[in-house]
Structure formats: structure tokens, C-alpha cells
DOKOL-767411 format. One line per 10 residues: number of its first residue (from 1); their letters; for each residue x, y negated, z negated of C-alpha. Coordinates in nm, 3 decimals. Last residue first. Layout:
residues N
NUM	a	X Y Z | ...
This chain:
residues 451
451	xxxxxxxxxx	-2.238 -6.256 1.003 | -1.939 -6.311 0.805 | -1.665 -6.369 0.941 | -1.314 -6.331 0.885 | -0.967 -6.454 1.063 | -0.609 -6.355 1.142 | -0.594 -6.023 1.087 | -0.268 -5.883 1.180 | -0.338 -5.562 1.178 | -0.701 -5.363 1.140
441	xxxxxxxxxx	-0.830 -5.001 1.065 | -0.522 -4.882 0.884 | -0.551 -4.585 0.628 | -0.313 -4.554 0.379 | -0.519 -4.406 0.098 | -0.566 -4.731 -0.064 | -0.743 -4.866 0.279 | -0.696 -5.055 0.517 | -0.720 -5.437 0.680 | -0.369 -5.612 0.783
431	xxxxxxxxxx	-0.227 -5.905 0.724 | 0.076 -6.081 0.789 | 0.365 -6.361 0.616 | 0.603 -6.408 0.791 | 0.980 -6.327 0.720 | 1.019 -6.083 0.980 | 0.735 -5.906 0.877 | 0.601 -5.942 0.544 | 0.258 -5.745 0.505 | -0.010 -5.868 0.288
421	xxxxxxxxxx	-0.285 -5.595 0.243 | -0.687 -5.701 0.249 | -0.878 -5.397 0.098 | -1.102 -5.126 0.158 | -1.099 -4.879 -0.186 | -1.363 -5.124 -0.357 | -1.579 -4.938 -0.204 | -2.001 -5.007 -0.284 | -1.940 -5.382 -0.195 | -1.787 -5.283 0.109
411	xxxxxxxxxx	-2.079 -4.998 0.230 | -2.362 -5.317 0.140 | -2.169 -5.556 0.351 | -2.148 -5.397 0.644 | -1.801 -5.321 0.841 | -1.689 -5.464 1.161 | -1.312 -5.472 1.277 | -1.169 -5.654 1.548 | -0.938 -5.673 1.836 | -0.579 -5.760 1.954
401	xxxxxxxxxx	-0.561 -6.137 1.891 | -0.705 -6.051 1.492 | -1.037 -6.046 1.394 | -1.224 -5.929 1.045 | -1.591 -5.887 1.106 | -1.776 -5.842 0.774 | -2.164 -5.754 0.874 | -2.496 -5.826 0.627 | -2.475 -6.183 0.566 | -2.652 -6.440 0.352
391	xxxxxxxxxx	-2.526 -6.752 0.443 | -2.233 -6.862 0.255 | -2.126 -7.073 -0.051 | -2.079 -6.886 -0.344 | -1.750 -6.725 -0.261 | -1.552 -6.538 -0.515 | -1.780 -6.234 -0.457 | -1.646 -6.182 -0.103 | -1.268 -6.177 -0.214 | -1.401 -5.880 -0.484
381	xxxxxxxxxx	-1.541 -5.678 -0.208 | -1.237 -5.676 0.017 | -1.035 -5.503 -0.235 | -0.700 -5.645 -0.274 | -0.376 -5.546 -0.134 | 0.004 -5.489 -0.205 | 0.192 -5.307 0.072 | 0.478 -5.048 0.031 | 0.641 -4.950 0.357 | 0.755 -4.705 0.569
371	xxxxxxxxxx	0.838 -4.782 0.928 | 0.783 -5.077 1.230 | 0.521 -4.960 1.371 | 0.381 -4.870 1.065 | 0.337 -4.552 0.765 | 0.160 -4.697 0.462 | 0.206 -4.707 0.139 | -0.021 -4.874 -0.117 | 0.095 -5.131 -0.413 | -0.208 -5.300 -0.610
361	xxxxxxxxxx	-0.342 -5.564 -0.614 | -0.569 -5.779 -0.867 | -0.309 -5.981 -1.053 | -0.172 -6.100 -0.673 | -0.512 -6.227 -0.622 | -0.495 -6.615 -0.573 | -0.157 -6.618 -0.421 | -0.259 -6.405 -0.113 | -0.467 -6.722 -0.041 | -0.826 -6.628 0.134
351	xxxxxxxxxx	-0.956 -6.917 0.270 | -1.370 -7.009 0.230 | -1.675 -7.137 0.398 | -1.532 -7.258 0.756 | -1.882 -7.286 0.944 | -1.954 -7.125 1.268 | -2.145 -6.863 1.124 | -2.024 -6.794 0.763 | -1.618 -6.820 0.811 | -1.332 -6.699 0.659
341	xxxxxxxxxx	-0.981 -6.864 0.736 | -0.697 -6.619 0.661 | -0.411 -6.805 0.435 | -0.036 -6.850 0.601 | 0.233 -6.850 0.342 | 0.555 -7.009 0.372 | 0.778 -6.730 0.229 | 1.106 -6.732 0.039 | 1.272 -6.353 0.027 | 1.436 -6.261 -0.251
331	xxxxxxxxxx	1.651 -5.897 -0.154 | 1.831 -5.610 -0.376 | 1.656 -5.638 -0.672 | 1.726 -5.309 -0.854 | 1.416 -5.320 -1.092 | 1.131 -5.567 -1.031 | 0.927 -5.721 -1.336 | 0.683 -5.894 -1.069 | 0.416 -5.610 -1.158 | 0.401 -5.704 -1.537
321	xxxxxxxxxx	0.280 -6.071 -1.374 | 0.406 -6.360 -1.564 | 0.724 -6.305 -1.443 | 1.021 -6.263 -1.732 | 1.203 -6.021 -1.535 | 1.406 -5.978 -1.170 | 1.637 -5.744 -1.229 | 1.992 -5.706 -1.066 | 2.226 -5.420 -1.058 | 2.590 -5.434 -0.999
311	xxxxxxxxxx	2.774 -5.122 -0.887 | 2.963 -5.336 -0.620 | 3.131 -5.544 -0.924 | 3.010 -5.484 -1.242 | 2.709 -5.364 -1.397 | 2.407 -5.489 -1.565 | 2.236 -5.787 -1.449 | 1.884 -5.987 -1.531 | 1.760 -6.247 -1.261 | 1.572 -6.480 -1.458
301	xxxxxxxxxx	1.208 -6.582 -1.497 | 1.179 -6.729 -1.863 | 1.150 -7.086 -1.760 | 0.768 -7.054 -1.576 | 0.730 -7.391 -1.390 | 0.924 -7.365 -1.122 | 0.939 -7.004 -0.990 | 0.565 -6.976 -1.145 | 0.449 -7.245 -0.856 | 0.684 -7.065 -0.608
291	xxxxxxxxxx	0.441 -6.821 -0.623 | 0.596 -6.472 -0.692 | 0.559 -6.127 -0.466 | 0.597 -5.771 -0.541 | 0.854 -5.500 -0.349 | 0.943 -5.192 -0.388 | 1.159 -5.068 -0.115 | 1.364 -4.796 -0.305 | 1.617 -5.116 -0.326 | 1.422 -5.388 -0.467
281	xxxxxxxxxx	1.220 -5.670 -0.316 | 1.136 -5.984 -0.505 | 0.884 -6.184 -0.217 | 0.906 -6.561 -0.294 | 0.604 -6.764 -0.180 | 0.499 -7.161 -0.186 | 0.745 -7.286 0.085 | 0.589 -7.547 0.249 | 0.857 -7.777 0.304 | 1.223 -7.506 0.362
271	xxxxxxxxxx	1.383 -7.361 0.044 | 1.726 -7.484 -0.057 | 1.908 -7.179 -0.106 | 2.068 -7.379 -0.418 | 1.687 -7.411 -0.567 | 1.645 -7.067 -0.484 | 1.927 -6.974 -0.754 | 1.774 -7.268 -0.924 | 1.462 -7.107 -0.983 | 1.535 -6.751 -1.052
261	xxxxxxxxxx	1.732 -6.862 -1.380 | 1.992 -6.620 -1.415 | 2.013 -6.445 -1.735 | 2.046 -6.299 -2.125 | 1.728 -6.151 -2.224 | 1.531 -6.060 -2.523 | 1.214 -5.862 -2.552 | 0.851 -5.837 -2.659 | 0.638 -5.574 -2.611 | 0.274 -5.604 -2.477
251	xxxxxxxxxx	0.365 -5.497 -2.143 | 0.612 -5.700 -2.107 | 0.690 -5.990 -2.329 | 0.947 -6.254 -2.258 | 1.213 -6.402 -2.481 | 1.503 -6.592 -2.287 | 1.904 -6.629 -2.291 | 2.053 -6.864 -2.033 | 2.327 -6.765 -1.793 | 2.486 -7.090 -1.614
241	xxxxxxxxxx	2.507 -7.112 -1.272 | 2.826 -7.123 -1.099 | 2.796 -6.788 -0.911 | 3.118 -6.610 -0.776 | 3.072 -6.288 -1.067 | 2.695 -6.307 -1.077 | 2.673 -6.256 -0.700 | 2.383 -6.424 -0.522 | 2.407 -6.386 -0.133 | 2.284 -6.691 0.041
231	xxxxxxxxxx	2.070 -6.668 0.410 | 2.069 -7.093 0.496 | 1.863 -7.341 0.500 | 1.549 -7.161 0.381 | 1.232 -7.006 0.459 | 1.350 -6.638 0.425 | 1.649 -6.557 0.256 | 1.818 -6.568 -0.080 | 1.995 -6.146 -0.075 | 2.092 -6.008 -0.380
221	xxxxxxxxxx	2.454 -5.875 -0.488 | 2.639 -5.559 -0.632 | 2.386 -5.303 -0.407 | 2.198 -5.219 -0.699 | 2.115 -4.919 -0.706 | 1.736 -4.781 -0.715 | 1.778 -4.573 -0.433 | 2.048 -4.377 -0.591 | 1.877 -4.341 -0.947 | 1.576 -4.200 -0.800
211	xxxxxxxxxx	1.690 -3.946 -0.544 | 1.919 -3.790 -0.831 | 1.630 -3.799 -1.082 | 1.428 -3.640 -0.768 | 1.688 -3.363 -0.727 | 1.727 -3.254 -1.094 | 1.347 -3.282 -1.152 | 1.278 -3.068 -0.847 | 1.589 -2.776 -0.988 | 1.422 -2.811 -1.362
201	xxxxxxxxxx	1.133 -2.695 -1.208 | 1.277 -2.459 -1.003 | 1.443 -2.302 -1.241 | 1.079 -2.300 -1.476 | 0.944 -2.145 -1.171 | 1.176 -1.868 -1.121 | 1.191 -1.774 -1.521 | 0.847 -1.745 -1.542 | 0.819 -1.547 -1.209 | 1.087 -1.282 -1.323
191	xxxxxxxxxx	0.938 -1.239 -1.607 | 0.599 -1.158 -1.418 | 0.539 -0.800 -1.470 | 0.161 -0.781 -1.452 | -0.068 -0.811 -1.786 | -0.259 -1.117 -1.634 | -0.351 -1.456 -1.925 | -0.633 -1.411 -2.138 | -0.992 -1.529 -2.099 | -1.050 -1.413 -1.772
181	xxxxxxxxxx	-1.187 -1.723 -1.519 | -1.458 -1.793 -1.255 | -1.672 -1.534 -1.489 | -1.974 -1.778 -1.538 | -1.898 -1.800 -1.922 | -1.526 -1.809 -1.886 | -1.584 -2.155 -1.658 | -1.746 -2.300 -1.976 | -1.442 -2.214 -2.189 | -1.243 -2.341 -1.919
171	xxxxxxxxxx	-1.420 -2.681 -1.942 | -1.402 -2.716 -2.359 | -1.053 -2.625 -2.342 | -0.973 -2.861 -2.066 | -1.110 -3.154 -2.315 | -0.940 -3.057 -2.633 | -0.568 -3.003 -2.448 | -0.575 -3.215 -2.199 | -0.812 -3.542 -2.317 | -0.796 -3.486 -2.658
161	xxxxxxxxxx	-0.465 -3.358 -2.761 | -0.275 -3.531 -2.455 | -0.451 -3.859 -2.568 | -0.297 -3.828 -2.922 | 0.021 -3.755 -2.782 | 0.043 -4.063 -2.566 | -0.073 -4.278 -2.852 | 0.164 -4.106 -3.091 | 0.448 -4.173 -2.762 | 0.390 -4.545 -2.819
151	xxxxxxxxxx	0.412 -4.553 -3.161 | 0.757 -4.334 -3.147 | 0.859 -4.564 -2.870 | 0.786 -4.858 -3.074 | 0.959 -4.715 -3.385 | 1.272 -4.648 -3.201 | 1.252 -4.946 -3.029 | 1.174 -4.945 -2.617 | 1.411 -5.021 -2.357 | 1.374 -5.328 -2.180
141	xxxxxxxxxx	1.771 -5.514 -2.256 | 1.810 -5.414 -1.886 | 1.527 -5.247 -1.691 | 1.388 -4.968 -1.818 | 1.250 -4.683 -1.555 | 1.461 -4.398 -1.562 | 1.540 -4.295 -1.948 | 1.243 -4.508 -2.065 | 1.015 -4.361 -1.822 | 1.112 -4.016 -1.863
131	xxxxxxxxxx	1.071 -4.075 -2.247 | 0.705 -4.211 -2.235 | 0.573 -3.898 -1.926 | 0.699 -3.639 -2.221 | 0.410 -3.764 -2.452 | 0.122 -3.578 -2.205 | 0.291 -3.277 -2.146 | 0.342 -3.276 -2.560 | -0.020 -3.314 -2.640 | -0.140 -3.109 -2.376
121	xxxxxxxxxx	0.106 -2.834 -2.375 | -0.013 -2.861 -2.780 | -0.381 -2.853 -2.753 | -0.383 -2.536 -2.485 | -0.092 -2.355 -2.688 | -0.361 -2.336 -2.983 | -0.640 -2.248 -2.723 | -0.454 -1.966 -2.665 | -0.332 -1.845 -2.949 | 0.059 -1.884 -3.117
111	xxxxxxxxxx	0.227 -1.571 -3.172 | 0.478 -1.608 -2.881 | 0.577 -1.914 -2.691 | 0.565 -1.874 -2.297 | 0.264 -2.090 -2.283 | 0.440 -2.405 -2.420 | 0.736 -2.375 -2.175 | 0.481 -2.343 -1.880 | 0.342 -2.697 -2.014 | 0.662 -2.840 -2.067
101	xxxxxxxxxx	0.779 -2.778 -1.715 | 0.424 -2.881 -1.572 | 0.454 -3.211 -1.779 | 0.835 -3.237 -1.691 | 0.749 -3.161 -1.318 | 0.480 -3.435 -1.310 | 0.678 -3.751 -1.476 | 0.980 -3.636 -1.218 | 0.739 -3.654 -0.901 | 0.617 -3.980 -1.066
91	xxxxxxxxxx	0.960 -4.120 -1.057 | 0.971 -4.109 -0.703 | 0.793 -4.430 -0.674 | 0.671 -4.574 -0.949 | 0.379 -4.815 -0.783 | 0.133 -4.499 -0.649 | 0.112 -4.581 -0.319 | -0.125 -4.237 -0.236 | 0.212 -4.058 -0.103 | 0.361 -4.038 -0.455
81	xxxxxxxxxx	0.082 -3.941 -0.624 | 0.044 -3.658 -0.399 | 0.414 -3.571 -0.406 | 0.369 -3.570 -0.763 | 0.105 -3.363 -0.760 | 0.211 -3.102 -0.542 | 0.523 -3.060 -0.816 | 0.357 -3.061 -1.103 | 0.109 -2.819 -0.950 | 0.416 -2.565 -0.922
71	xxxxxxxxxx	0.505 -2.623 -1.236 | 0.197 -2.541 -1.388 | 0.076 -2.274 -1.203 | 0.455 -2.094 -1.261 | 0.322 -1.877 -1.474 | -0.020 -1.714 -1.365 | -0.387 -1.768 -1.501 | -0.516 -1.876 -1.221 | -0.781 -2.064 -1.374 | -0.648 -2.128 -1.695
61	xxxxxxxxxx	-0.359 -2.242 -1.585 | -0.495 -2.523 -1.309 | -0.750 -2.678 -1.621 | -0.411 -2.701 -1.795 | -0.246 -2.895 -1.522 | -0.574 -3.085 -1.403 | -0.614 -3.234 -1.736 | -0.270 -3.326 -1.762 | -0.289 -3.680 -1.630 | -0.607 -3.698 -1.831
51	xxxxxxxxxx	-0.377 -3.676 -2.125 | -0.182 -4.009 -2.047 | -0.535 -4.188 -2.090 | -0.437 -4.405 -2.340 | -0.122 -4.457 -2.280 | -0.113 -4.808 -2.059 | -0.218 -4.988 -2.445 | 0.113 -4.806 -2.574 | 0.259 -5.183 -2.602 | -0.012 -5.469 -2.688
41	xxxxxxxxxx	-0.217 -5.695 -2.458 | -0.597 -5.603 -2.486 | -0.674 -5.751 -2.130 | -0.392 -5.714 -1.914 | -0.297 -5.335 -2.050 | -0.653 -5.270 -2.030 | -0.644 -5.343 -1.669 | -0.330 -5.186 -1.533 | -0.397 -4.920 -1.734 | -0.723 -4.908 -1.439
31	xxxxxxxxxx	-0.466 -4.960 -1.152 | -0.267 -4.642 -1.337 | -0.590 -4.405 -1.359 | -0.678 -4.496 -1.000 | -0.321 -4.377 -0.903 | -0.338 -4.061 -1.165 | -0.687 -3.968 -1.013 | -0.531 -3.963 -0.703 | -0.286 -3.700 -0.801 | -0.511 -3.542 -1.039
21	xxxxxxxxxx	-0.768 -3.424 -0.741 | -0.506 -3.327 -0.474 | -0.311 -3.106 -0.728 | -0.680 -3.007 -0.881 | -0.736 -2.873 -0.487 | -0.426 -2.753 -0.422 | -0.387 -2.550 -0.694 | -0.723 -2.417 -0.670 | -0.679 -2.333 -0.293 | -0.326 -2.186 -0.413
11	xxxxxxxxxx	-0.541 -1.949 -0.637 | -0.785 -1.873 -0.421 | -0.527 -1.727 -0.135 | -0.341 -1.513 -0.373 | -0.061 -1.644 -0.573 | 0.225 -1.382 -0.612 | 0.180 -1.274 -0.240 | 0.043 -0.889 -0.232 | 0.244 -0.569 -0.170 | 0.171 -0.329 0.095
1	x	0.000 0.000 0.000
């Protein structure tokens, strides 16, 4: 009788499925952090939910009851997260491996019962996500206190419990009742299996730590181009400007920092009339933009360094907006931006200013013309709610010189998924319609009506 594959055919359709399902529930889950983080204000706010990021994990284990679920939907999810824009980059492929690491880890301890392995995979997969970030993800001087990371990771922990291990419990015991799933894990000889996975766990994390910390070098110096007189390279060891020392808060945590002020590094670019943009872009191609408004005005925004020489890296932090804090800054690009005219009939009713909504976007990537790239949009339904002075309308018609796009009102206002993207290309400043998933139905827009 011929041997079978390890995972049958339903259990990689599970695995894909809650891979697919947690992955873009992660991305949501972030944009909503996003929120709370914004409007209560103090550090650990973002952790609440950490254990619904390992929902799908456990519920994934119980299903298909093999080693190596984990792990391997650690990995799937990731790359989902990854390709939906989520704004960390690689580093959520390394936050998913650990939690599916952990969890396999959890399940391969004797004695302990089911459900009792169930609470603390989920606990622990959940907490892990707080030390991968502050090993990876800190920019200089940002690393959490002792006590604030052990406050932070409670929170984490305590979500883990609930929402993984608690919740997922509750669900598979359900699932047990209708005979989708066997209450204990399978008998067969799977040692070999266990170990496998966990290697290549440990072998994905290895690799994507490795991708992670190379493409977010610094390159030794950042680029001042754009809208001014002439392309400058900042380098902290040729620069005259004097370091200052600042206290900013991110993410409800407060810091000190010893910098560059932002402001008169541009200042000595001298940016062009009409510059009222800068675009902070880092080396993994993150990028987030500033008004020059803030560049003026706000006297904590410096450019950070650690490093010497080529090995330099530069961080942009102190901006008003969490998303502005930019890691391995490698280019600061000073726009002149160009607002899309909307119009009710043949009457000019509104302008939409990128400026205006840069706390309400969100990074997306998206495969172009000309390559790869990270956009940050807003959804369409939320520009249409800030005006108050337009006919009633049914259609949206966004125009560019190529074509148009129509979509009705009431299908816009019930997805907030379609959204206006800003795209800098070639130092301009574009637009194009889409979606959060990536999907383009409109470039260079260039007007909007409402009809």
C-alpha cells in the first residue's frame, strides 16, 4: 500500500485557509492598534489583541492535530501578512514563526493536558511577538525598560490567555462536538516530524532575521532631494550642525534623544517655493511622509544615528505621527504637493490634500510599472464624509488622462478597503485608486466627481 503525504489534502486546505484568514486579520488588527494606541495613549495599548494573532495557530492544531501545524502556519502567515502591506515588513514573518515555534514547543511538553498547553502556547505565542520587536525593531535610545517591557508583555500575555488560548478552546471544543476534530492529538510516529518542523522553524526565523537586518542598514549617509537646490548627502561625521538632545513619546512611552534637527538639515538643502512635503524613506523601502508644517514647527524631529562610518544608521524620530518614526533612513525627499480637485457637477466642492489624512493611512504594497512598492492610502469613504457641501450623488468617477473609474456611492461607503494611495514618482507627487489588498483600478488620478 503506498504511503500517504504527512498532511493530507484537508489538512493543508485548513492550513491555508486560517493562514489566509489570520494573516489579514493581523493587518486589519494592526490599523485598528493603530487606533486605540492614538486615542488612549499609553505603552502596551497596541497589545491588546496580540492573542487573536494566535487564534488561528491554535484553532490550526487542533484541527489537524499534527506537529509541525503550527510552524508551518507561522510561516504562510507571515508571508500573507507580509504581502497584504502589512507596515513591518519582514519582521512579521519572524513575529509568526516564533509564535508557531513556541506553540509546537508548548505541545511537545509532557504531563501537562490539553487544554492546559492550549492557555499557555497562547499566552506565551502571544508575549513572544514584544521581544522580537524590541530585538529587531527599536530604533536608537527606543528600547523598552525592564519594567515597561515586562508591563507590556503582561498585557500581551494576558490577551494570549484569553483570546488564543481561552477563546480557541471554547471553538475546538465545539468543533469536537460535530466530529470535525478528535480530541487528542494522532498516535503515529511523528518524532521525526516534530523535530523537522521546529528546524525549520528556527531555519525561516534565521533567514528572515538575516533578510531583515540587511535591508534595514543604513547606508552611512541620507539622501536631501526632491524640490530643492541641490541633491545633499547628510553625514553626521562632515555635518556642521549641532546635535541637540530631545524628549518625545512613542507609542505612549517616553524617551530621550540625542540628534539632528530635521529642519535645518532641509533648511541647508534649501527647499524650492511650495514645498509643503518631505517623504522619510528607509532602506527595506518603507517609506511615510511629513508636512513641512511639522518640519518647522515641531522641535523634537531629529535624525537619530548609531554607527560609524559606512555602517551608519539614521532614524528619523520625534514626528508627531508614530508612523513617521522611520528606521534606517536612507533617503528625505522634499515634495511640492499637487491636491486632486473633486467636483459635484460642474462645481469645484472640495480638494483632497494628502496632508490632511496622513493619521488615517495605512501602508499597502503593490506591484507597478515601475516595481515594488509600499503606498500609504485612505479610504475613499471617509474623504467623502468630510465634505458637506455637494449635491446628492450616487456615482464616484475618479479620472485621470488615460481613463476613469466609476463606483457607487452606497458599495464605497459600505468598504472602507477602496482607498486614495499617494505614489512618489520621480519626485512628484501621484495618485492612484486601489485597494488594501493591492488591487489597482485607477493611476494617476487627477480629478473626482461626483455625479
Amino acid at each position: 500500500m503506498k504511503k500517504g503525504y504527512y498532511f493530507t489534502t484537508k489538512d493543508l486546505l485548513f492550513i491555508a485557509g486560517f493562514s489566509a484568514i489570520g494573516g489579514l486579520a493581523s493587518t486589519y488588527l494592526n490599523m485598528l492598534g493603530d487606533f486605540f494606541q492614538s486615542l488612549l495613549g499609553f505603552a502596551g495599548t497596541t497589545q491588546w489583541a496580540a492573542g487573536i494573532h494566535i487564534l488561528w495557530i491554535l484553532l490550526a492544531v487542533g484541527i489537524v492535530n499534527k506537529p509541525g501545524t503550527a510552524v508551518l502556519l507561522g510561516i504562510i502567515k507571515g508571508i500573507v501578512e507580509l504581502l497584504s502591506g502589512n507596515t513591518h515588513g519582514v519582521l512579521v514573518l519572524i513575529v509568526d514563526v516564533v509564535a508557531g515555534l513556541i506553540v509546537e514547543l508548548v505541545f511537545l511538553l509532557p504531563v501537562l493536558s490539553r487544554s492546559v498547553k492550549n492557555i499557555l502556547a497562547g499566552g506565551l505565542a502571544a508575549m513572544s511577538n514584544v521581544f522580537v520587536f524590541q530585538i529587531f525593531a527599536s530604533v536608537p535610545a527606543d528600547s523598552l525598560a525592564f519594567w515597561s517591557m515586562l508591563a507590556v508583555a503582561g498585557i500581551a500575555l494576558l490577551s494570549g490567555v484569553i483570546f488564543g488560548g481561552l477563546l480557541s478552546q471554547v471553538i475546538l471544543k465545539n468543533l469536537a462536538k460535530t466530529g470535525v476534530i478528535s480530541p487528542e492529538l494522532e498516535k503515529s510516529k511523528t518524532k521525526w516530524a516534530k523535530t523537522g518542523f521546529v528546524l525549520l522553524g528556527i531555519l525561516i526565523c534565521a533567514v528572515a532575521a538575516f533578510v531583515y537586518v540587511q535591508t534595514s542598514k543604513g547606508e552611512g549617509a541620507v539622501t536631501i532631494s526632491g524640490n530643492v537646490a541641490a541633491e545633499q548627502s547628510f553625514v553626521v561625521a562632515d555635518t556642521s550642525i549641532t546635535p541637540i538632545t530631545v524628549e518625545s513619546s512613542l507609542q505612549g512611552k517616553t524617551g530621550t534623544y540625542t540628534g539632528y534637527p530635521l529642519r535645518q538639515i532641509i533648511v541647508n538643502a534649501q527647499p524650492g517655493e511650495g514645498a509643503d512635503l518631505v517623504l522619510v524613506t528607509a532602506t527595506d523601502g518603507y517609506s511615510y511622509f511629513i508636512t513641512m508644517d511639522e518640519v518647522n514647527s515641531n522641535p523634537n524631529l531629529i535624525l537619530v544615528v548609531s554607527g560609524e562610518g559606512s555602517d551608519a544608521i539614521y532614524s528619523v524620530v520625534g514626528a508627531e505621527n508614530s508612523k513617521a518614526w522611520v528606521r534606517g533612513v536612507a533617503e528625505v525627499t522634499v515634495i511640492q504637493s499637487i491636491p486632486i480637485p473633486i467636483y459635484s457637477g460642474d462645481h469645484p466642492v472640495a480638494e483632497f490634500h494628502a496632508q490632511d489624512w496622513q493619521f488615517e493611512m495605512d501602508s499597502v504594497h503593490f506591484s507597478l510599472e515601475e516595481g515594488s512598492k509600499k503606498l500609504q492610502g485612505v479610504a475613499v469613504n471617509k474623504v467623502l464624509a468630510s465634505i458637506d457641501n455637494a449635491a446628492p450623488y450616487t456615482t464616484i468617477q475618479f479620472l485621470s488622462a488615460d481613463g476613469s473609474f466609476d463606483c457607487d456611492l452606497a458599495s464605497v461607503q459600505a468598504d472602507d478597503s477602496i482607498r486614495i494611495f499617494v505614489n512618489i514618482d520621480g519626485y512628484q507627487m501621484k495618485y492612484l485608486v486601489g485597494t488594501i489588498q493591492g488591487e489597482v483600478f485607477l493611476m494617476d488620478v487627477e480629478r473626482i466627481d461626483l455625479k
